[in-house]
C-alpha positions as a Markdown table, in Angstrom:
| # | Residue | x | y | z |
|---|---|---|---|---|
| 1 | Unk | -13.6 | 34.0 | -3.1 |
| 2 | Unk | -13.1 | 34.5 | 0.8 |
| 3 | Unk | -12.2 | 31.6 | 2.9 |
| 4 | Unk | -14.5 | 30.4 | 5.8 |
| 5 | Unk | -13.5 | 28.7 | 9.2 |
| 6 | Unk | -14.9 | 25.4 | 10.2 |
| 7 | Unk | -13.4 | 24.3 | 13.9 |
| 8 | Unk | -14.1 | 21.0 | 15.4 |
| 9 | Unk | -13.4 | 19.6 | 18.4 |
| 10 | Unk | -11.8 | 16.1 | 18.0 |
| 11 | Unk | -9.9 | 13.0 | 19.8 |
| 12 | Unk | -6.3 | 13.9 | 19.9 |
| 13 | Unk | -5.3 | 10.5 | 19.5 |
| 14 | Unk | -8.0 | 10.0 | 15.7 |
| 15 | Unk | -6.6 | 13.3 | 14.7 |
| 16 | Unk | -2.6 | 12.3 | 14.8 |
| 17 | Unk | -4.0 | 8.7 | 13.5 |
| 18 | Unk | -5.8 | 10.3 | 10.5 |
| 19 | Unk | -2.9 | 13.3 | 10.4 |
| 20 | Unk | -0.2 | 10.6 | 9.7 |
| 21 | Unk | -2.3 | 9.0 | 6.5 |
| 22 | Unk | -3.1 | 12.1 | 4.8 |
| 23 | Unk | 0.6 | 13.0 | 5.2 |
| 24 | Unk | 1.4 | 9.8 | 3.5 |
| 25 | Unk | -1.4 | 10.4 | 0.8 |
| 26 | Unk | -0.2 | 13.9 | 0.4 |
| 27 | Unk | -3.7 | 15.7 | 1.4 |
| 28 | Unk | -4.0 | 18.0 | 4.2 |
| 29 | Unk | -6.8 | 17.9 | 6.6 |
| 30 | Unk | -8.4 | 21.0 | 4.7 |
| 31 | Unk | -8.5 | 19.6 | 1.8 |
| 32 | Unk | -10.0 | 17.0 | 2.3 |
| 33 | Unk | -13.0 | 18.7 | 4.4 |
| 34 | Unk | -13.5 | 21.0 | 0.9 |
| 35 | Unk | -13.2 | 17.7 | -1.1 |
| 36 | Unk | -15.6 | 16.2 | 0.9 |
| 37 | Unk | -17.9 | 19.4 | 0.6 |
| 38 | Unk | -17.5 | 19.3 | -2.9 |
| 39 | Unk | -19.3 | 15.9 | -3.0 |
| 40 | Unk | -21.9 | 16.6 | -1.0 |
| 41 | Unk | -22.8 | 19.5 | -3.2 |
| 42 | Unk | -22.2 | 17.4 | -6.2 |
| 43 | Unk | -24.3 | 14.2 | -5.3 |
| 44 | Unk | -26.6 | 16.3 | -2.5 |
| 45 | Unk | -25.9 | 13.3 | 0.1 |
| 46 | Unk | -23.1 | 11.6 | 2.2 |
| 47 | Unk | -20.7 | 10.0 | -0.3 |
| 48 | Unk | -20.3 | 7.0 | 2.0 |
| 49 | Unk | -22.8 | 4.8 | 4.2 |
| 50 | Unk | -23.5 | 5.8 | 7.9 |
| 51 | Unk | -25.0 | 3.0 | 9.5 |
| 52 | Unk | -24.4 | 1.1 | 12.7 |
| 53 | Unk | -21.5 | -1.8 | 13.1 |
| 54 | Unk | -23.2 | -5.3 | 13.6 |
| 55 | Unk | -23.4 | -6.7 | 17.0 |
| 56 | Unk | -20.6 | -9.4 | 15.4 |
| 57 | Unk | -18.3 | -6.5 | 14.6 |
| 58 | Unk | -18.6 | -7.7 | 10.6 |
| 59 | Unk | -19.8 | -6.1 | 7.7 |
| 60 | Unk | -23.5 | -5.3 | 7.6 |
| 61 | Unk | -23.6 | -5.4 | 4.1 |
C-alpha cells in the first residue's frame, strides 16, 4: 500500500506541548493521525465530542 502526505499548519508552541506526551506515551505524531483515521472509518464519526467550553470554563457535560 503507498503512503499519502497530510501537512498541516500548526502552533509551534501545541506541537512541542503535544510532541513531548506522545514521546512519553511512545506514539509518534503519525501514528496517531492513522490511529485516529482508523476510528473514524471504523465508527464513521469523531471518536470524541466537539462542542464549545462553557462560559464558566467547566464541563458542559
Amino acid at each position: 500500500m503507498a503512503n499519502s502526505s497530510i501537512y498541516v499548519r500548526i502552533d509551534p508552541q501545541l506541537k512541542e506541548d503535544v510532541d513531548k506526551i506522545l514521546n512519553q506515551l511512545g506514539v509518534t505524531p503519525s501514528s496517531l493521525i492513522q490511529m485516529l483515521y482508523s476510528q473514524i472509518k471504523l465508527t464513521n464519526r469523531i471518536p470524541f465530542d466537539i462542542r464549545m467550553p462553557a462560559p464558566d470554563g467547566k464541563d458542559t457535560k
